[in-house]
C-alpha positions in Angstrom: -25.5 -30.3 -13.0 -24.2 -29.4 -16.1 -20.3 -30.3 -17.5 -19.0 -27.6 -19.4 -16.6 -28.3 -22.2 -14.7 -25.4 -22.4 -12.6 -23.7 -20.1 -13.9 -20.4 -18.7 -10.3 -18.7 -18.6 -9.3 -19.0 -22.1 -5.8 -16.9 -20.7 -2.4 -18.6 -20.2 -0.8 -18.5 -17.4 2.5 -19.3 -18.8 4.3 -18.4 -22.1 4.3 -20.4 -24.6 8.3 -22.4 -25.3 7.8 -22.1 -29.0 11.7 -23.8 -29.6 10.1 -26.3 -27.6 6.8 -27.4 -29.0 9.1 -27.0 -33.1 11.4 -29.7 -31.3 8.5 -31.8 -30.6 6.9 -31.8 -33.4 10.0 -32.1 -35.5 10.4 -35.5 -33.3 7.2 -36.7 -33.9 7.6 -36.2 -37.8 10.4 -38.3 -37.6 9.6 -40.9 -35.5 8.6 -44.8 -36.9 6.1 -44.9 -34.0 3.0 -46.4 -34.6 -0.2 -45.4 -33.0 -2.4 -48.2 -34.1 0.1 -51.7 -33.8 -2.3 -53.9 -33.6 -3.8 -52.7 -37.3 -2.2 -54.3 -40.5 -3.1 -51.8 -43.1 -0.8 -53.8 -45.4 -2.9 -54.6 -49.2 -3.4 -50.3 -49.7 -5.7 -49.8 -46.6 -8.6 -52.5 -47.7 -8.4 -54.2 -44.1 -8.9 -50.5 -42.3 -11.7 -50.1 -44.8 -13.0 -53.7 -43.7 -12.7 -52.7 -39.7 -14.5 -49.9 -40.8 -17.0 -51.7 -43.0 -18.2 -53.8 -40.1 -17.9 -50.8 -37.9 -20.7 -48.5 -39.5 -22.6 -51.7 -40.1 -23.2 -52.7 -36.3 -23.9 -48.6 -35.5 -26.7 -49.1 -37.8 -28.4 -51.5 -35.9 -27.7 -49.5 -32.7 -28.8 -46.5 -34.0 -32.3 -48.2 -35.7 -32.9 -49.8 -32.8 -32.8 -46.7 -30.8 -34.6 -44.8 -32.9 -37.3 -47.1 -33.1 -37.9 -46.6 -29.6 -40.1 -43.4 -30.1 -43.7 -43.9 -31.5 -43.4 -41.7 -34.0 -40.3 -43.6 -36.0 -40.7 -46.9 -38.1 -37.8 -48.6 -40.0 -37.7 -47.9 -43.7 -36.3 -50.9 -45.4 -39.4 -52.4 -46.5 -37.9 -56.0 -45.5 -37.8 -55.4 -42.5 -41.5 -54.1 -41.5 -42.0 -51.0 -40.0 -41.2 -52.3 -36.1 -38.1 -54.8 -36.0 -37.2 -56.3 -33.0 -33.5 -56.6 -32.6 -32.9 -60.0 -33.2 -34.6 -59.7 -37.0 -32.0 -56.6 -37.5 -29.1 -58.6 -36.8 -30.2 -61.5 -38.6 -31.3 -59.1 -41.5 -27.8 -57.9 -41.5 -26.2 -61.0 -40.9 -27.4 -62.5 -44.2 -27.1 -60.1 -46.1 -23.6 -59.1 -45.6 -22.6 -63.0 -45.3 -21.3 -62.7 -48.7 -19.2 -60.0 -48.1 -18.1 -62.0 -44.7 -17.3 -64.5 -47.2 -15.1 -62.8 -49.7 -13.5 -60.0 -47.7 -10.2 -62.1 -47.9 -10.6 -63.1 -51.5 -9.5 -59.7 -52.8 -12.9 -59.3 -54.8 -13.6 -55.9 -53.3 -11.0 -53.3 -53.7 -10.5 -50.2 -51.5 -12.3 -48.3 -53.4 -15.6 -50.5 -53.3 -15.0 -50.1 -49.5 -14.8 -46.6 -49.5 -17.9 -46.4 -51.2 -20.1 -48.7 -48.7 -18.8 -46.8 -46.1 -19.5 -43.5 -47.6 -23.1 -44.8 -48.3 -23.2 -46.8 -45.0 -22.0 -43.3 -42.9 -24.8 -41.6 -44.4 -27.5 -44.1 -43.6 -26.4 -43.8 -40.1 -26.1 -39.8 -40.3 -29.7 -40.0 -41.1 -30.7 -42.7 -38.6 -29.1 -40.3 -35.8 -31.2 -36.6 -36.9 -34.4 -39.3 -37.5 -33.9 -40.6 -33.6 -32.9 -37.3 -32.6 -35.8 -35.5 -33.8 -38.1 -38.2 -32.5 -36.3 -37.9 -29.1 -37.4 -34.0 -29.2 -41.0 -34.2 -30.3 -42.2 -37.9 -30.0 -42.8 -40.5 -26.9 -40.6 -43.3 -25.9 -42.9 -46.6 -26.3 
């Protein structure tokens, strides 16, 4: 079976209450709701970048660890070996990012370091997910 995820009548059936939708919006704009309450982006956005920081840390393990299900795929960080189990990932990770654990709250790192590990972070994981999903096209699952 296979899900579709577009709609195969792109018409309308009913006309569109343009007043309606500028009212909306205009209420929207002016609303003090916010989406995300339980977020304090107070200190310029550093704890977002933090949430986010730990975030694209954790899919890295997922997504190495999933990749190096397929024969054909072996980790590259050379301190690892080529064919981690999970449990040396995490505690790879977890000592190596203890520091930052450690200093997140001391204001060492400013939103613009953050913004640059995650940058650098999203594109080790980018490339973990085109390595596993090439593997999962042309390699065997061990």
């Amino acid at each position: 079976m296979t899900l579709q995820l577009q709609s195969a009548n792109l018409e309308v059936e009913y006309t569109w209450d343009w007043e309606q939708i500028r009212a909306d919006a205009e209420l929207i704009k002016n609303s003090e709701t916010n989406i995300l309450p339980d977020f304090d982006f107070a200190n310029d956005g550093t704890k977002a970048q933090w949430y986010i920081f730990w975030s694209i840390h954790a899919l890295d393990i997922y997504s190495t660890y999933r990749g190096l299900q397929y024969d054909c795929v072996v980790e590259g960080n050379p301190l690892l070996g080529e064919r981690p189990g999970l449990v040396r990932m995490v505690t790879h990770k977890t000592i190596f990012l203890s520091p930052f654990w450690l200093l997140q709250n001391e204001g060492v790192f400013t939103k613009e370091d953050l913004y640059l590990y995650n940058t650098m972070g999203t594109v080790v994981i980018y490339n973990n997910y085109k390595v596993w999903d090439r593997a999962h096209k042309i390699c065997k699952r061990l």
